[in-house]
Structure formats: structure tokens, C-alpha cells
C-alpha positions as CSV (number, residue, x, y, z in Angstrom):
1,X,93.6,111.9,119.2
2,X,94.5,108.8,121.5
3,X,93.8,109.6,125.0
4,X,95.3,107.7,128.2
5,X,93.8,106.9,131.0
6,X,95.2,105.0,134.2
7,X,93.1,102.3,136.2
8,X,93.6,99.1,138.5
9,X,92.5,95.4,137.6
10,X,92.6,91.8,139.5
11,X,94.8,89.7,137.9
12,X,92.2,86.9,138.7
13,X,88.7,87.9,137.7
14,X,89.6,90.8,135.7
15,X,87.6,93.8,138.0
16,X,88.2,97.6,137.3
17,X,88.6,100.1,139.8
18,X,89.7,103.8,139.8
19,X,92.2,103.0,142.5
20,X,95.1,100.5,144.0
21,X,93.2,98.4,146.7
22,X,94.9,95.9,148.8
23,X,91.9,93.2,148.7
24,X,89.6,93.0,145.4
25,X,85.9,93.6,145.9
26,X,84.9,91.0,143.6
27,X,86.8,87.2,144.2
28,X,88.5,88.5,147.5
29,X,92.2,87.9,146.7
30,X,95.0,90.0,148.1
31,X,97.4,91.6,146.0
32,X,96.0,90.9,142.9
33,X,95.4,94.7,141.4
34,X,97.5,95.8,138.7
35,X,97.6,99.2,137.3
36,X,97.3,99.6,133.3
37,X,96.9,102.2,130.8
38,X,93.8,102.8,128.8
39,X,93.8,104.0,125.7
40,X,90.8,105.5,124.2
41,X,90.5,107.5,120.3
42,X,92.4,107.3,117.9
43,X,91.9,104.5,114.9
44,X,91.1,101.0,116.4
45,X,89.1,98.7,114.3
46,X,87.5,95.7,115.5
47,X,89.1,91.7,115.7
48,X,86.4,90.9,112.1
49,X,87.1,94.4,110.5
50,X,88.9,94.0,107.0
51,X,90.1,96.1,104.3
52,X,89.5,96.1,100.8
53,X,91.2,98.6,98.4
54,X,92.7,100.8,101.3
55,X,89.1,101.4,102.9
56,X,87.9,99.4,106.6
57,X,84.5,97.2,105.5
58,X,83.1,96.6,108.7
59,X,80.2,94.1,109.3
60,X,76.6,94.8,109.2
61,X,73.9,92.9,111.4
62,X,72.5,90.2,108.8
63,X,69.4,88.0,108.8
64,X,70.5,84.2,110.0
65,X,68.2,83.2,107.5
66,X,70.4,84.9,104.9
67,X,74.1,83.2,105.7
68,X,75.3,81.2,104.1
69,X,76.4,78.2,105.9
70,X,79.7,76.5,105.1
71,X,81.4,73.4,107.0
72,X,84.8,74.7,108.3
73,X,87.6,73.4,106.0
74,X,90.0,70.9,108.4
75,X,93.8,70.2,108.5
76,X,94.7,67.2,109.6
77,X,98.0,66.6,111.7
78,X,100.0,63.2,111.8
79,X,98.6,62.6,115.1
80,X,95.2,61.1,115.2
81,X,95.0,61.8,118.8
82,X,95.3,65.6,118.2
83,X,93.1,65.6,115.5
84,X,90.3,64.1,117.5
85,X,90.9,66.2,120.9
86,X,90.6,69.4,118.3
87,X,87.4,67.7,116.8
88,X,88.4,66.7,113.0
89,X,91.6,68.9,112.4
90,X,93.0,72.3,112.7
91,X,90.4,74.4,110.9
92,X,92.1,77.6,109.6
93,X,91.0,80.7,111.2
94,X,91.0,79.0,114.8
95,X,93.1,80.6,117.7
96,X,94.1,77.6,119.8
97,X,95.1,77.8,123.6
98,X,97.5,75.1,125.0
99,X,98.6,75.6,129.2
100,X,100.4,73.3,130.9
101,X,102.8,72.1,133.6
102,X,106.2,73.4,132.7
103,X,108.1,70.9,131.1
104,X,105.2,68.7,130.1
105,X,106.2,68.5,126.5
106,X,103.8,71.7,125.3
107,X,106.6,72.9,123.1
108,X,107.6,69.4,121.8
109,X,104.1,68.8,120.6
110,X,103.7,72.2,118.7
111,X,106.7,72.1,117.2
112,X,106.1,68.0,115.8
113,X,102.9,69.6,114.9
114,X,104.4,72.6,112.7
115,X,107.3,70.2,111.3
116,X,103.8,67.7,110.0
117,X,101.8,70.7,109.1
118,X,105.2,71.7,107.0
119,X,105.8,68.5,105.8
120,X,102.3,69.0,103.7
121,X,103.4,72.0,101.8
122,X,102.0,74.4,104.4
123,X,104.1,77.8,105.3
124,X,104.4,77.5,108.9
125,X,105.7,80.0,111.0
126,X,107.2,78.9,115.1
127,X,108.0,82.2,117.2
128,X,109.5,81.6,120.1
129,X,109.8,84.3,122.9
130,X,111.4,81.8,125.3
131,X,114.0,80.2,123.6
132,X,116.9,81.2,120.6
133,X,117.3,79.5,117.5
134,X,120.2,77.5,118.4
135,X,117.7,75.9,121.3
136,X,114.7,75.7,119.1
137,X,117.1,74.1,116.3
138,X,118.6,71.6,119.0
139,X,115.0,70.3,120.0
140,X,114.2,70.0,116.4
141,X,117.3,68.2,115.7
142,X,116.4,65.3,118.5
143,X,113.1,65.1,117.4
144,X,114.1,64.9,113.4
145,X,112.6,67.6,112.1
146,X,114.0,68.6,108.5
147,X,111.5,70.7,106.4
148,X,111.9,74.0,104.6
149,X,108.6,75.0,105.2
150,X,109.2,75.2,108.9
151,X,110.7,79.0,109.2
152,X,111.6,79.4,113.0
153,X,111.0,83.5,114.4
154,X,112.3,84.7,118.2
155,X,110.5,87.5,119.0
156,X,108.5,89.1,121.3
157,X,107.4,92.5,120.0
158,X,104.1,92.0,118.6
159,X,104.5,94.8,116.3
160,X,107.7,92.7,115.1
161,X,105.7,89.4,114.7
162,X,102.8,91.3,112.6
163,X,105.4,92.3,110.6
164,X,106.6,89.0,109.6
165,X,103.6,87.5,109.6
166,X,102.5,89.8,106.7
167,X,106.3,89.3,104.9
168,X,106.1,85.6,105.0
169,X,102.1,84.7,104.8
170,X,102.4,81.3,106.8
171,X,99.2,79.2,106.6
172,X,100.1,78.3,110.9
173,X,102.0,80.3,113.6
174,X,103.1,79.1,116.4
175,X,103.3,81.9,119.5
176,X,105.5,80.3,122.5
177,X,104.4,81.9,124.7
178,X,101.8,84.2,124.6
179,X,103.1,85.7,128.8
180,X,106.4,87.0,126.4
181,X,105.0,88.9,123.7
182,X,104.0,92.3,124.5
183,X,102.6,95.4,122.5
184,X,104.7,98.7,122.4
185,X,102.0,100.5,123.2
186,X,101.1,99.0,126.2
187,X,102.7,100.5,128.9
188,X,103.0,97.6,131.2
189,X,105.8,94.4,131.9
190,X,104.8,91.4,129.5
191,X,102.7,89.3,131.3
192,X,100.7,91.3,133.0
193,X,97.2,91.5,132.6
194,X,96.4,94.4,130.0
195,X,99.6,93.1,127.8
196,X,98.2,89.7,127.5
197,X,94.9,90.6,126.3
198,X,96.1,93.4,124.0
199,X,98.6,90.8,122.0
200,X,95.8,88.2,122.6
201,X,92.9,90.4,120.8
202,X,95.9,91.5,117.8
203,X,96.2,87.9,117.3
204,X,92.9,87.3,116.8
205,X,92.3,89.5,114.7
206,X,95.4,88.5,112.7
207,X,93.9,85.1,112.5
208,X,90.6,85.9,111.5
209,X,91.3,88.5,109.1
210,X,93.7,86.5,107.1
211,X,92.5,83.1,108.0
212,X,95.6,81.5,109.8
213,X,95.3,79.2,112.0
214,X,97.2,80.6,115.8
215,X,98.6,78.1,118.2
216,X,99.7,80.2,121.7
217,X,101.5,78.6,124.5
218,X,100.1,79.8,127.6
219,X,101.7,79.5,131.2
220,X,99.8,77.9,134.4
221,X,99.6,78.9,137.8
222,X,100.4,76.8,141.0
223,X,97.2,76.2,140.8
224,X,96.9,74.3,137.8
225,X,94.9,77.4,136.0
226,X,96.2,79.3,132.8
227,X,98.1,82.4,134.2
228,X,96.5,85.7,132.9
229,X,93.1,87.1,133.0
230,X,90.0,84.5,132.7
231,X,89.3,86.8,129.7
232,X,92.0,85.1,127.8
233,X,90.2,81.4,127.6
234,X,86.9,83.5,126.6
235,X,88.6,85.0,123.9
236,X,90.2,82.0,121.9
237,X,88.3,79.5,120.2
238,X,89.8,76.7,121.5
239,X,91.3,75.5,125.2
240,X,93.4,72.8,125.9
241,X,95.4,71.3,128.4
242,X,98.4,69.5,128.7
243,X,98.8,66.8,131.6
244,X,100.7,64.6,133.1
245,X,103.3,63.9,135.6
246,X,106.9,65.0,134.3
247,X,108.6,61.8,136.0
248,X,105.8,59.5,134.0
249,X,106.0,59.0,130.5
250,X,102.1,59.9,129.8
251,X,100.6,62.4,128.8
252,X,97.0,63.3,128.9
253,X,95.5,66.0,126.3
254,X,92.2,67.3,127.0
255,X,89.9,70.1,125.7
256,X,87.7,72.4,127.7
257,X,86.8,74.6,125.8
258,X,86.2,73.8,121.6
259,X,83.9,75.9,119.5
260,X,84.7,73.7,116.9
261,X,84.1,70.0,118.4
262,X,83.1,68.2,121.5
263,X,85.1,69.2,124.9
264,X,85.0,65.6,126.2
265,X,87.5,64.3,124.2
266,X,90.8,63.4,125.7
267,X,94.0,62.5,123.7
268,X,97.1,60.1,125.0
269,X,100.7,60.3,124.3
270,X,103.9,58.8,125.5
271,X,107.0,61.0,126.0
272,X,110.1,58.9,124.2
273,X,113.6,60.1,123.6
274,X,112.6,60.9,120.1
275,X,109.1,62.9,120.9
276,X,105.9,62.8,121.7
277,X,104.3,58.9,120.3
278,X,100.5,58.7,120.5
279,X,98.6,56.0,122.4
280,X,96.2,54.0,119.8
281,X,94.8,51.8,122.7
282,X,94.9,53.4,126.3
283,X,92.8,51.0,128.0
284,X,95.5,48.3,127.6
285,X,98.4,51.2,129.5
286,X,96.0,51.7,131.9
287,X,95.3,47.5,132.9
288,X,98.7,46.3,131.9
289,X,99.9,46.6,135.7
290,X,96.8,45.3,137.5
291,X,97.1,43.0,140.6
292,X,95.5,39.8,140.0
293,X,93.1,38.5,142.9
294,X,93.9,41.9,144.8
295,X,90.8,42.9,146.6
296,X,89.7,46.2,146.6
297,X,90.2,46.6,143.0
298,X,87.6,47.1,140.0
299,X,87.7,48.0,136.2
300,X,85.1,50.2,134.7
301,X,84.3,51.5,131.6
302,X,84.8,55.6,131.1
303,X,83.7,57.2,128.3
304,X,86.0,60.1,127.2
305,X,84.5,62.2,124.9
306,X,83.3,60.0,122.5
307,X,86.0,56.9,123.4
308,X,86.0,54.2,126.0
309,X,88.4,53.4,128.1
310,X,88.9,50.9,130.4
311,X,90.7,52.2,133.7
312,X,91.6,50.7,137.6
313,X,89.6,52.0,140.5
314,X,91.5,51.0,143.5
315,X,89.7,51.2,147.2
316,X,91.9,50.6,150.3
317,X,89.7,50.2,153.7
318,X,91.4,50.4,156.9
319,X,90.4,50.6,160.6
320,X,90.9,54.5,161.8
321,X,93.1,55.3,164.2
322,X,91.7,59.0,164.7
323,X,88.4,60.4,165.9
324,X,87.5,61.4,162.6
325,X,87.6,58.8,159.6
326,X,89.8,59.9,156.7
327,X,88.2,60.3,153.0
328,X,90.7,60.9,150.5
329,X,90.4,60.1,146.7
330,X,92.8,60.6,144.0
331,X,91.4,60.9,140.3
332,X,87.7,61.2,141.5
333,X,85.5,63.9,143.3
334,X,86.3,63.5,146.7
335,X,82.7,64.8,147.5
336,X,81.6,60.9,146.0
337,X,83.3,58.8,148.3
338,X,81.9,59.6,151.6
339,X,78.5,60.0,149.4
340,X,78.8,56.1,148.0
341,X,80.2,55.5,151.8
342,X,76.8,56.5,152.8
343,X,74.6,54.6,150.7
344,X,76.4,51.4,151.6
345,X,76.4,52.1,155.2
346,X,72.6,52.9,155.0
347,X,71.2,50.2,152.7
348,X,73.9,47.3,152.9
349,X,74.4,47.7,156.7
350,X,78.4,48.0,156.2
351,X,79.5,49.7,159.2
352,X,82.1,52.3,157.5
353,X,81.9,55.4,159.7
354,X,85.0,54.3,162.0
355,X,87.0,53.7,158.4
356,X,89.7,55.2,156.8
357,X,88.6,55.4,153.1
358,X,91.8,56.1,150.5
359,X,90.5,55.7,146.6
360,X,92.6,56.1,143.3
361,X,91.9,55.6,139.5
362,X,95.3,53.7,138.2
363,X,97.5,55.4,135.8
364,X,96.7,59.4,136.5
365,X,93.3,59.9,134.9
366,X,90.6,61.9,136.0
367,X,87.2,60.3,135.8
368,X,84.0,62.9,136.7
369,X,81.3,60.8,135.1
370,X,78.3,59.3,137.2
371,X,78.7,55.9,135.2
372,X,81.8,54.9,137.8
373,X,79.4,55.4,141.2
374,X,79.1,51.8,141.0
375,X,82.6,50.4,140.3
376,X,83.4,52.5,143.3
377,X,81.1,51.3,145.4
378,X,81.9,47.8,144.5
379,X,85.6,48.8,145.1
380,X,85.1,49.5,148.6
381,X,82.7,46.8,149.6
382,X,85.5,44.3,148.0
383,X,88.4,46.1,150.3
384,X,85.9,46.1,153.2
385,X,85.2,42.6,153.1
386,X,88.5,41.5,151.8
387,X,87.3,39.5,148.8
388,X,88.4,40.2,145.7
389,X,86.2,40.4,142.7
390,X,86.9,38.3,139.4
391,X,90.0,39.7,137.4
392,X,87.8,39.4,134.3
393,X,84.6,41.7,135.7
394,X,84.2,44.7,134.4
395,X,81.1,46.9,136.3
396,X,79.2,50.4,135.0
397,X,76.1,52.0,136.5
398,X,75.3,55.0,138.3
399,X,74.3,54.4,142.0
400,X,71.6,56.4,143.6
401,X,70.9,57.7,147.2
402,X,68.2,54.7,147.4
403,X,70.5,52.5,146.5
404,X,69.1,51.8,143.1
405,X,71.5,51.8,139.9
406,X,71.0,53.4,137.3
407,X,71.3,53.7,133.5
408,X,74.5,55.2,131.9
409,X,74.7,56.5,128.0
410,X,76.8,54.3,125.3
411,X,76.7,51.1,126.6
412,X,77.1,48.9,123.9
413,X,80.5,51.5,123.1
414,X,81.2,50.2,127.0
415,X,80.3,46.7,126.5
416,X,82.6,46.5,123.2
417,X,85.8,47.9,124.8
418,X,85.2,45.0,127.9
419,X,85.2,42.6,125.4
420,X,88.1,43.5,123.0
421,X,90.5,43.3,126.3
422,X,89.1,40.0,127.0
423,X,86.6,40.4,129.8
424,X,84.2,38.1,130.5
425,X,81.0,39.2,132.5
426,X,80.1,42.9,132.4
427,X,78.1,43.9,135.2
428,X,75.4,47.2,134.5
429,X,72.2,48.5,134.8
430,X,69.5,46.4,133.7
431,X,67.7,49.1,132.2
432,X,70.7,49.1,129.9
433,X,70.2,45.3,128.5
434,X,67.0,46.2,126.2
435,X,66.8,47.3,122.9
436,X,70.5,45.8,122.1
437,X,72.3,42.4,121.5
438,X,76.0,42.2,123.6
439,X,79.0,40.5,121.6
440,X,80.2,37.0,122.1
441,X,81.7,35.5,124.6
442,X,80.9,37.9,127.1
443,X,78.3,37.7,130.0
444,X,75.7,40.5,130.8
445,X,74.7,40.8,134.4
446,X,71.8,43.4,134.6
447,X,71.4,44.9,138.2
448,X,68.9,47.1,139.5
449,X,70.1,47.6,143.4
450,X,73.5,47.7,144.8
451,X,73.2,44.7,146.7
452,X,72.4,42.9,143.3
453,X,75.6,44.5,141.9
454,X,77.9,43.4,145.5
455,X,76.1,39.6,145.0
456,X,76.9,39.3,141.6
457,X,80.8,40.6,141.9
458,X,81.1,39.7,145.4
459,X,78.7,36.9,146.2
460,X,77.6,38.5,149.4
């Protein structure tokens, strides 16, 4: 017989405790302890149990040695950019997590998605626990969607949706969002900690037992973080995030968690009046508004996953007017510029301690790769001095504390992006020119120091 039993957990990092407390022991934050109700007995079977003639088979521990291995069939969507950011496809099975800004477009792209996936002669299934049919029909009606396959569900008792998830057998369901849904037996509001990773784990199960591929919408905090308990990303298969500003027409998809692909990858749309429109070649959205013969302003070559792209680093120097120099970056760690600031101070004799230092990366990206130390550096140097580098440089390398530059990984990948924009002179490690012949028509100008790099862009 089921048993209950009441206890407290943070909302943040998911710690137990017999009793309400105003601060939580383990990450500190106030007012973060929620009560639930545990339920213990009774028949609950695991997320990879199955049945088979009315009894449970449960699994049995199994030599590696003896299973078998299989490569996991893949769906492919209209949208190449999804496909790669999910590494190959939708593989069936998979329960996929997608947080976001509200208003970014997360509902947009699942629902394109389900109207493609249906479009193939899949059975897909959109519940909505946010919006009725007459709104989910409106949105589908501006972005064309037509398709009989596409059966449209609000609901937000999970008992409900298991119901008519077994009643209709979809190959893909859709959950928007997962803070709606809540289990009956659960005892707390939706969206609280114990509800979300009840109708998580049913899900999961659903998707594993029966091999359908989950899609849940999942809400962020001010803080940019998926609301819920951190147990919820550990529990899916898949993580991604939707970005962007809402008054840009951008968007950035990126993965940070994939057990099924690389979590590099990063996938670009544009938000028109008739959907979501991928972006085949970002480099070019990113340059397309460059300055010409502004200084303080480099172009370097980011690997994303296993793309380059070509993006804007923008450095503006200025004479402080405080006692303390200001060091603000936007699209970059903000730990790297006073870093970089230091090694040009130190082994270039810039004097840059009684600077303000403001850095961006054009066009809202986030670069976190060591293979843009150098266009940085050059960056500020050029705003420093006030001379612009050529409009048709673009620079890569990884600067050390010694001043040294370093090798970065996939530079011929690098080296062919530069050159299908129309740059002439790439300036990298020279560590990086052996072993490899560049294309023509472009210039490779191998450095070793920094002040090799600032001669060769700057000519100081």
C-alpha cells in the first residue's frame, strides 16, 4: 500500500530536508524550499521497464561484450540547421529539452518542426498547455501549416496526455510546456519542483518504452537558466537553447547538452513574418555591417561546433576618467580582457592601466574559444593606437601569458571560410602553417609572438 510522506526541497539544487528552512544549506539561497509529497509502495516500475503479455520484463545487468550495437535510426527535419545542432536528426526514442526567452520563437520552431515531421507521413502529436486550439490554429495558419498528420492536444493532466498518447500512437509529441503539465497524484501547484520531475520521468519513460521521440518546452529564469530543478537537464537526453534578442531578427540555437552528437554546434535562424528561415551562411550576417578603415576592429575565425564562422570583435580604448579603469566585454569572458590587457601592457610596453577598455563580438554571439585571444588583442592595440588594420585581415591564435601565440585546432576549416568571403591575408600561428597547403589567392602570415602579430596587422 502507497505510503506518503512530507519533506522540503530547494528549488535550485534540488536538497532534501525534514523541515521548512529559510536559507538552504547547500547553494545558500533564500526562500528557495518547497514542500512535496513522497510517495513510497505501491506499483512503480522503472523509466526502461516494459511489458510483454500483461507481465513487467525488467532489465538484467548484461556483459557489454554481449550487446549488440546498433547506430540510432535518424529523422531528418526541413531545417538543416536543426538537424546539425541535434547531431544528424531526431533519433526516435530521444527526449529533447528546448528553454528559452519568452517570445523567442520556441513554439514557432516546434510547431514548423511537427507540421515537416507530418508532412513525411509521421503521426505527430502538439499539446499545448499554454495556449487553445483556436491560438495554436491561428499561428499555424500564419506560418502555412496544412497537414492531417499534425493532430493538435491542450492538455495539462499527464494522466490525460498518456491517454492520448496510447489512443493515437504519434511517432513525435510535442509538450508546450513542460512548467504546465502536472500529475494527479502529485500533490503540489504545476511547476513546482516535485511536479516537474514526476511528468518529466512519466515522459521518459513514455518515450523510451514506445520509442517516440519527446520535444518539451521548458521555461527560463531571470537568469537565463531553465526554471525547475537542475535534475531536469540531467534527465533528458538532449538540451538546447533558444537565443536571441526579441527586437533582432536572429536567432541563435545551441546545444549543451547532446547524448546523441557534439554540444558545440550552434544553429542560425531569422525570424520573418512567415516563420522561422534558417541561415546557410552566417559569417556573411555577421560582416555585412562592418566599418571600413574603423580602428579598433578585427575579424576572426570561430569555430562552432564543427562550423566556422567569421564574426567582428570590436575594441574601443578611451582615456578613464575614474580612479579605477573600466573592463567591460560583451560576447566574451570578461575575465580575458584585463588578462590580454596585461600581456600587452607587460611585453609590448602599451601603457593601458589608466584605460577604459569596452569590447563586443558584432551581431550577439558568444565566443568562449582560446583561438580569439589574439584577434582581441590585436583589437585593442589598433583602438589604442588609433590605426586601423586592413579590412581584408582576418587573425586566429591563442596568446599566452609570455606573449607567445599559440596553435588553434581546424585551421585549414578557418583558413577556407577567410577565403570564401574574400580575405586576403590571414594572420595565425606559425606552428599552424606545416603539414598543409592554404588556398589561392590568400596570404598566410605565420606569427609566433604578439608583437609579430601587432607588426604584421598594425605595422608597429
Amino acid at each position: 500500500m502507497a505510503k506518503r510522506k512530507t519533506k522540503y526541497m530547494c528549488q535550485e539544487c534540488g536538497y532534501e530536508a525534514p523541515k521548512w528552512m529559510g536559507k538552504c544549506p547547500g547553494c545558500g539561497e533564500w526562500n528557495k524550499m518547497v514542500e512535496e509529497v513522497e510517495v513510497t509502495g505501491g506499483n512503480r516500475r522503472g523509466a526502461f521497464a516494459h511489458s510483454q503479455g500483461g507481465a513487467t520484463l525488467l532489465s538484467k545487468p548484461t556483459p557489454i561484450t554481449a550487446i549488440e550495437s546498433l547506430t540510432e535510426p535518424r529523422i531528418l527535419t526541413d531545417l538543416n540547421e536543426l538537424n546539425r545542432v541535434l547531431g544528424g536528426g531526431v533519433v526516435k526514442g530521444s527526449l529533447v529539452l528546448i528553454g528559452g526567452d519568452p517570445g523567442i520563437g520556441k513554439s514557432t520552431l516546434l510547431l514548423q518542426v511537427s507540421s515537416q515531421l507530418a508532412n513525411k507521413g509521421n503521426q505527430v502529436l502538439y499539446i499545448s498547455g499554454e495556449e487553445s486550439l483556436r491560438q495554436t490554429k491561428l499561428r499555424a495558419e500564419r506560418l502555412g501549416i496544412k497537414s492531417e498528420n499534425l493532430l493538435v492536444y491542450s492538455e495539462t493532466n499527464l494522466e490525460e496526455i498518456n491517454r492520448t498518447i496510447e489512443d493515437t500512437n504519434p511517432s513525435f509529441v510535442i509538450i508546450d510546456s513542460i512548467q504546465t503539465v502536472f500529475h494527479p497524484e502529485v500533490t503540489s501547484a504545476p511547476g513546482s519542483v516535485s511536479q516537474v520531475r514526476e511528468c518529466t520521468s512519466e515522459l521518459m519513460r513514455i518515450g523510451k518504452t514506445k520509442g517516440i521521440a519527446i520535444f518539451i518546452v521548458g521555461h527560463v529564469t531571470k537568469e537565463g537558466s531553465i526554471a525547475g530543478p537542475r535534475l531536469l537537464e540531467h534527465m533528458v537526453d538532449t538540451v538546447l537553447y533558444f537565443e536571441g534578442e526579441r527586437h533582432h531578427t536572429y536567432r541563435i540555437l545551441r546545444a549543451v547538452k547532446n547524448r546523441f552528437g557534439s554540444t558545440n554546434e550552434m544553429g542560425i535562424f531569422e525570424m520573418k513574418e512567415f516563420g522561422l528561415d534558417e541561415v546557410a551562411n552566417p559569417s556573411e550576417i555577421f560582416l555585412e555591417e562592418r566599418s571600413q578603415g574603423a580602428a579598433g576592429s578585427t575579424v576572426v575565425a570561430s569555430m562552432e561546433g564543427t562550423r566556422p564562422v567569421l564574426v567582428e570583435i570590436q575594441a574601443l580604448i578611451s582615456p578613464t576618467s575614474f580612479g579605477n579603469p573600466r573592463r567591460m566585454a560583451t560576447g566574451i569572458d570578461h575575465n580575458r580582457v584585463p588578462l590580454l590587457m596585461a600581456v600587452l601592457e607587460k611585453r609590448m610596453g602599451l601603457l593601458l592601466q589608466n584605460q577604459d577598455a569596452y569590447l563586443k563580438v558584432a551581431g550577439g554571439v558568444k565566443l568562449d574559444e582560446p583561438a580569439i585571444d589574439l584577434a582581441i588583442a590585436v583589437s585593442i592595440a589598433s583602438s589604442f593606437r588609433d590605426k586601423p588594420t586592413r579590412a581584408t585581415d582576418c587573425i586566429i591564435g591563442e596568446v599566452g601569458l609570455t606573449g607567445e601565440v599559440r596553435r588553434v585546432s581546424r585551421i585549414e576549416q578557418r583558413v577556407q571560410e577567410a577565403a570564401k568571403l574574400g580575405f586576403e591575408r590571414v594572420i595565425l600561428p606559425a606552428n599552424n602553417l606545416s603539414g598543409w597547403q592554404g588556398p589561392k589567392g590568400v596570404e598566410l602570415i605565420g606569427v609566433s609572438t604578439v608583437a609579430e602579430a601587432l607588426k604584421a596587422a598594425l605595422g608597429v
